[in-house]
DRENBARO-827701 format. One record per residue (C-alpha): residue number from 0; residue in one letter; x, y, z. Coordinates in steps of 0.2 Angstrom, whole numbers, plus 5000, padded with zeros to 4 digits. Example, Ala and Ser with C-alpha at 12.3 -4.5 7.8 and 13.67 -1.06 7.14 Angstrom:
<rs>
pos=0; code=A; x=5062; y=4978; z=5039
pos=1; code=S; x=5068; y=4995; z=5036
</rs>
This chain:
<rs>
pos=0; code=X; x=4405; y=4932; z=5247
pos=1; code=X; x=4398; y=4951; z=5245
pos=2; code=X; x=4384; y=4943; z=5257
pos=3; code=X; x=4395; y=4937; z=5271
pos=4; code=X; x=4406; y=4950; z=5269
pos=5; code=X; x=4390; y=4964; z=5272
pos=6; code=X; x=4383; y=4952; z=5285
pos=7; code=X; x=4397; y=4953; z=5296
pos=8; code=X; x=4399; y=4972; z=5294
pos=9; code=X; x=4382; y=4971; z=5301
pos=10; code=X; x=4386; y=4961; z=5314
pos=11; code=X; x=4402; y=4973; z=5319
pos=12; code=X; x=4390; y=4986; z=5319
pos=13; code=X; x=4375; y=4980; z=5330
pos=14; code=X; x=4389; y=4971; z=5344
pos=15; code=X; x=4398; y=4988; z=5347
pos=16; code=X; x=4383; y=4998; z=5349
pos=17; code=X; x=4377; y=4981; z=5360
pos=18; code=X; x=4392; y=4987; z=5371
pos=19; code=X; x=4387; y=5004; z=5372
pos=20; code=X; x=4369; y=5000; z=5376
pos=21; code=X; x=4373; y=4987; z=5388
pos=22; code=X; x=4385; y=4998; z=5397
pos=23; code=X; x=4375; y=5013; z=5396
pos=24; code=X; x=4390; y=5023; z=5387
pos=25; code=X; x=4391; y=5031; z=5370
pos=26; code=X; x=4377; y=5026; z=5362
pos=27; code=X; x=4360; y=5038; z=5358
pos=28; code=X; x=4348; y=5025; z=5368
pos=29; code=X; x=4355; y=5014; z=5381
pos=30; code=X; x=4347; y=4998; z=5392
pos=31; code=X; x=4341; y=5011; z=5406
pos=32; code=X; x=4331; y=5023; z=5391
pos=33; code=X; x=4318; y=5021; z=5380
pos=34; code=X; x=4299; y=5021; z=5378
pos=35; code=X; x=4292; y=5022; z=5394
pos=36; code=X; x=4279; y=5007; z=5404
pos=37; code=X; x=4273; y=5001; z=5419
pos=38; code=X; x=4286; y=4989; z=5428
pos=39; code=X; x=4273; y=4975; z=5424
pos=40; code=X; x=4273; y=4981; z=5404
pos=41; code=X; x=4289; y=4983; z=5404
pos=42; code=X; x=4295; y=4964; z=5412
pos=43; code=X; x=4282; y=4957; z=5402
pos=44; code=X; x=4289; y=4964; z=5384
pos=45; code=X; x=4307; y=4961; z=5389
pos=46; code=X; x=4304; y=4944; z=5393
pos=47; code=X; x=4297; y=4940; z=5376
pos=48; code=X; x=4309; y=4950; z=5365
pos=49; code=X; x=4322; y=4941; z=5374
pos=50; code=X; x=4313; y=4926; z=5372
pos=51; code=X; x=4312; y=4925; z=5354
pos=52; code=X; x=4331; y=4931; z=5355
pos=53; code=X; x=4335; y=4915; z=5362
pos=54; code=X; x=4325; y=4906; z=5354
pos=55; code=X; x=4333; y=4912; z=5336
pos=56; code=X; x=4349; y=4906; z=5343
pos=57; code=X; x=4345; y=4889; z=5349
pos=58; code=X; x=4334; y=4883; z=5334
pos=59; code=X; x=4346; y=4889; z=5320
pos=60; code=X; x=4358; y=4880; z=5329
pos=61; code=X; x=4354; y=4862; z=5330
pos=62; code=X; x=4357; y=4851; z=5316
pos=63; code=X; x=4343; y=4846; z=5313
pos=64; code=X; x=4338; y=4863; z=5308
pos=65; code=X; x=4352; y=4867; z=5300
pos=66; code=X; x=4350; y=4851; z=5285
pos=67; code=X; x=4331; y=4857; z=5283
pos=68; code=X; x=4337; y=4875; z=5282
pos=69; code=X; x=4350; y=4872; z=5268
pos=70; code=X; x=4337; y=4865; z=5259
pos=71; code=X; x=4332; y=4885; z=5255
pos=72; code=X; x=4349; y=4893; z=5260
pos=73; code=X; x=4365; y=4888; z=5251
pos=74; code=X; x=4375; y=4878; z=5264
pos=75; code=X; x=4391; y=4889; z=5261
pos=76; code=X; x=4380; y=4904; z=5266
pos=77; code=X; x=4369; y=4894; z=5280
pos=78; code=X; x=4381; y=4902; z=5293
pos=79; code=X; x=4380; y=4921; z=5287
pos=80; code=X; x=4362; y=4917; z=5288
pos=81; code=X; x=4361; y=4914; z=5306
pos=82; code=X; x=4372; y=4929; z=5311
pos=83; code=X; x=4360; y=4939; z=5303
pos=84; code=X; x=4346; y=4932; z=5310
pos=85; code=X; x=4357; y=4934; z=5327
pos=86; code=X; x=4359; y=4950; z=5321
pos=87; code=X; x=4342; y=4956; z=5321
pos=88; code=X; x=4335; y=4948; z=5334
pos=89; code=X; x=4346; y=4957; z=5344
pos=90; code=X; x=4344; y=4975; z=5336
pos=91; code=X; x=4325; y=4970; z=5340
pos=92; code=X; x=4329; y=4970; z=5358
pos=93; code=X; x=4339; y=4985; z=5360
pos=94; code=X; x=4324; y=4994; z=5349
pos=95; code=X; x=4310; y=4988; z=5359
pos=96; code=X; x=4318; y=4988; z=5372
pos=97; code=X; x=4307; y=4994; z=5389
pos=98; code=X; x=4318; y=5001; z=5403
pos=99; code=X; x=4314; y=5000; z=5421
pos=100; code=X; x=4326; y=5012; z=5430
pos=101; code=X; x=4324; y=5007; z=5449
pos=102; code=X; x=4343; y=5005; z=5455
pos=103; code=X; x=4346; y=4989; z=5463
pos=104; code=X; x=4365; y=4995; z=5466
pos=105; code=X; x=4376; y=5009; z=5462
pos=106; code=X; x=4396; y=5010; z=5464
pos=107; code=X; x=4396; y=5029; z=5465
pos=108; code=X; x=4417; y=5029; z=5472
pos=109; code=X; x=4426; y=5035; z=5457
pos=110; code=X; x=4441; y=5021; z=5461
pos=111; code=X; x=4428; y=5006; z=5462
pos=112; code=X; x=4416; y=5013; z=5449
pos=113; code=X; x=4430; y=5011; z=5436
pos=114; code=X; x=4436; y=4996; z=5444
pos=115; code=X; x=4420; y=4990; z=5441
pos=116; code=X; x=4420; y=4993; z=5422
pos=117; code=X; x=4435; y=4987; z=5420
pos=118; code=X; x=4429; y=4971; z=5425
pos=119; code=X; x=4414; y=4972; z=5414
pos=120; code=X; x=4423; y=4977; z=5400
pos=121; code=X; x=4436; y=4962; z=5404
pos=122; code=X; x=4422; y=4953; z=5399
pos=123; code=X; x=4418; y=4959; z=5383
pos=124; code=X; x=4435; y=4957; z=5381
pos=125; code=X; x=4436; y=4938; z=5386
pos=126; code=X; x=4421; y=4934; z=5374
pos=127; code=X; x=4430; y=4940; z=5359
pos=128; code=X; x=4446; y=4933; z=5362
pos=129; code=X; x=4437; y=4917; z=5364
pos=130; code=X; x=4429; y=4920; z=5346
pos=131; code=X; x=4445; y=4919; z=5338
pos=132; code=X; x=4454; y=4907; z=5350
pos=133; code=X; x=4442; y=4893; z=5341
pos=134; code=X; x=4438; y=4901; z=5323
pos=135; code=X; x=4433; y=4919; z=5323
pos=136; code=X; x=4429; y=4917; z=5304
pos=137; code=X; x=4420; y=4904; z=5303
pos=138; code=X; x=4409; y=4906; z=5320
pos=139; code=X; x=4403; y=4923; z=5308
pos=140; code=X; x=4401; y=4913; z=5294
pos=141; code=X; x=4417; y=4923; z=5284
pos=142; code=X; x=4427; y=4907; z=5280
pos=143; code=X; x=4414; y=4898; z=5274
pos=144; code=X; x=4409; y=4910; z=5258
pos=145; code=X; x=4427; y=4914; z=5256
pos=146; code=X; x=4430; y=4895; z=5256
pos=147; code=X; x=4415; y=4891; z=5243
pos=148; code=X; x=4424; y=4907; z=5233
pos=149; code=X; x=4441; y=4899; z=5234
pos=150; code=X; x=4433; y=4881; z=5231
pos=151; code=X; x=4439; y=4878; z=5246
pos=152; code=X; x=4423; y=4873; z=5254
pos=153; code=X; x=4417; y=4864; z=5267
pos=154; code=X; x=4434; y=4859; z=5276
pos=155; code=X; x=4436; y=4843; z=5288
pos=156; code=X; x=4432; y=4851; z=5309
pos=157; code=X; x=4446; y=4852; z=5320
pos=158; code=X; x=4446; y=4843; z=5335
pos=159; code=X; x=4460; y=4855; z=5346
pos=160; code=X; x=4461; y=4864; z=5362
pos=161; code=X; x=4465; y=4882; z=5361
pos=162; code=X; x=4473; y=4888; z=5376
pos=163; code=X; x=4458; y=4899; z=5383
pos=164; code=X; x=4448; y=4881; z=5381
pos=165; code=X; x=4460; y=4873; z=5395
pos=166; code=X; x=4452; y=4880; z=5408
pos=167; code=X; x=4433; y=4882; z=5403
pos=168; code=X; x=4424; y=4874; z=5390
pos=169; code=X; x=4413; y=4890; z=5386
pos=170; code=X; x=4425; y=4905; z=5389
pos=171; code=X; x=4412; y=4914; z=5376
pos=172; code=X; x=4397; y=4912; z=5388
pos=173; code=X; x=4409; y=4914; z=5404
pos=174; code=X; x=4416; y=4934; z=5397
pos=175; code=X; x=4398; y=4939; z=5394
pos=176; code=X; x=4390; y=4935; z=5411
pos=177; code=X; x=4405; y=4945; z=5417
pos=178; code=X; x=4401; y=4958; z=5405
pos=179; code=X; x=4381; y=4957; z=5408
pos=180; code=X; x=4383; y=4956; z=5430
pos=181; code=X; x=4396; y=4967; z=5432
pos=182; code=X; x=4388; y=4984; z=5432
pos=183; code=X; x=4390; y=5001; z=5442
pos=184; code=X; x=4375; y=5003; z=5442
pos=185; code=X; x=4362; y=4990; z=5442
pos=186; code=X; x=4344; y=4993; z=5437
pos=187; code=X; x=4329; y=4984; z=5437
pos=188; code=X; x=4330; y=4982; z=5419
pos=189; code=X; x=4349; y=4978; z=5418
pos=190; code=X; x=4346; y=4965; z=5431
pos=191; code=X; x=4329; y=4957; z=5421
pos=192; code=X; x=4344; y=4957; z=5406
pos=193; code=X; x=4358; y=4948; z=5416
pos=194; code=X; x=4346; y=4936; z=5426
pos=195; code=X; x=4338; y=4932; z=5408
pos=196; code=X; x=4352; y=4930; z=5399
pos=197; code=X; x=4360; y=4920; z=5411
pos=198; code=X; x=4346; y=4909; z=5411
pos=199; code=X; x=4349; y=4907; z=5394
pos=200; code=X; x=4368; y=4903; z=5393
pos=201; code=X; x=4363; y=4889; z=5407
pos=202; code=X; x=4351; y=4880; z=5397
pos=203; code=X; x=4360; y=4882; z=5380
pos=204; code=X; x=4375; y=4873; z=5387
pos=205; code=X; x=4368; y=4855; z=5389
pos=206; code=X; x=4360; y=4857; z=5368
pos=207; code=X; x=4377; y=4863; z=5362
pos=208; code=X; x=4389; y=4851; z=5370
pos=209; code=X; x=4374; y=4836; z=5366
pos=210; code=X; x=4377; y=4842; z=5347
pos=211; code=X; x=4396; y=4841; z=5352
pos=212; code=X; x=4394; y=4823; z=5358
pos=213; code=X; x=4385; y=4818; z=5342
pos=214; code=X; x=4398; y=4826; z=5331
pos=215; code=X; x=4415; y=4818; z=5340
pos=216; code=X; x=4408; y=4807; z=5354
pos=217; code=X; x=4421; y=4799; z=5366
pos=218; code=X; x=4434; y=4811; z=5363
pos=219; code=X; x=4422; y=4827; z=5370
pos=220; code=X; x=4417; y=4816; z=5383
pos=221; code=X; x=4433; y=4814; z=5389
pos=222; code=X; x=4434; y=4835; z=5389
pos=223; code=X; x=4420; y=4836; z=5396
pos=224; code=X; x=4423; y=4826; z=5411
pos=225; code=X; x=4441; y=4836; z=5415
pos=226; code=X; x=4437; y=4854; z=5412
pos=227; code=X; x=4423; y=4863; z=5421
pos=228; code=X; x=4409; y=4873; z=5410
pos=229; code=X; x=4410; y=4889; z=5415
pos=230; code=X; x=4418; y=4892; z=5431
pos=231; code=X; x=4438; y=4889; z=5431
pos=232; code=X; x=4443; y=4880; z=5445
pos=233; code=X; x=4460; y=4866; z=5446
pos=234; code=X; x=4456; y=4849; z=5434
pos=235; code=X; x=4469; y=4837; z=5427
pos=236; code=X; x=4476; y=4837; z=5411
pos=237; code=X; x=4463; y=4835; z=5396
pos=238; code=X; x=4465; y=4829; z=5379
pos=239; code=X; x=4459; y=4842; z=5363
pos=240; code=X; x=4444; y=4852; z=5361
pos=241; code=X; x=4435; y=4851; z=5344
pos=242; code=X; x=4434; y=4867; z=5335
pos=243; code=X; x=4416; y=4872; z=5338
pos=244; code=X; x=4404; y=4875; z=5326
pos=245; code=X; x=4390; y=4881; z=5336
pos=246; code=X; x=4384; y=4899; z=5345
</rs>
């Protein structure tokens, strides 16, 4: 429980100064700062740190790794596990980060340059609503060593639709390519972030929903067919959405 608990602490900690780093606000080093290299360097180094980011995140997510996994880790704290490992993957990238300042864009009106962060900040916004319109504390791991505490542990999956899942499946994913693509001012090296990124998002969606399938078959299908991944537009009435268990 003290292990979740501090987990997601460090978790709280890492996203906010994300924000701030993303954003280029607040923060002591943002996406456009840091140690200086050649534009070659510098896409070469971000891609792999964002590689290895991604690939923290899909391997610790499939099934399959998570039963070998839980041979080493207890299974109540299998999930706290993999936020920190989220966790530090990402602090990774914002430390090693390598910026590449050449402005692609740059909103400088006053009006539409706050405009503009609203919007981005909408986003953010969007992506943690969506955290707790599913299970907030159990996507960080939080109910399940509270549960094991409580004896209380595991508990059966829902299979529900919570209202931001009747219009996308991934409303997670949808808030944080607003976040990432709605910038002021775009560099070179917050472009490489949101192109990557984005990348990633696209080729996650197909592993997570194929681990849905597995886990509630017809009844995702179904879902699946009626509401769109990531982009709302007008679909007929669908049946539940299961409580999701994955990033």
């Amino acid at each position: 429980m003290i292990y979740g608990t501090a987990v997601y602490v460090l978790f709280l900690v890492v996203f906010l100064y994300a924000i701030g780093w993303v954003e280029g606000l607040v923060v002591p080093r943002t996406i456009d700062e840091g140690p200086a290299a050649s534009t070659r360097a510098a896409v070469a180094i971000d891609v792999l740190l964002l590689t290895v980011f991604a690939l923290q995140h899909s391997v610790m997510a499939r099934p399959v790794f998570k039963r070998r996994w839980t041979r080493i880790v207890p299974a109540p704290a299998e999930r706290s596990t993999y936020v920190l490992c989220a966790s530090a993957a990402l602090a990774l990238v914002m430390w090693q980060w390598r910026p590449i300042p050449e402005v692609i864009w740059d909103v400088s009106a006053g009006p539409a340059r706050i405009t503009v962060y609203a919007v981005s900040f909408a986003g953010w916004a969007l992506a943690l609503t969506a955290t707790f319109a599913i299970d907030h504390a159990a996507l960080f791991g939080l109910r399940q060593v509270f549960g094991y505490r409580a004896g209380t542990w595991p508990a059966a999956t829902e299979f529900r639709t919570p209202a931001l899942y009747r219009t996308v499946r991934h409303p997670l994913y949808l808030g944080f390519l607003i976040a990432f693509w709605a910038a002021p001012t775009m560099t070179g090296g917050r472009l490489l972030f949101a192109a990557l990124t984005t990348a990633y998002i696209l080729a996650a969606v197909p592993f997570e929903e194929h681990d849905l399938v597995a886990e509630f078959g017809n009844r995702y299908r179904v879902y699946r067919h009626r509401v769109p991944a990531l982009v709302p537009f007008p679909h007929l009435p669908q049946t539940s959405h299961p409580l999701r268990r994955g990033h």
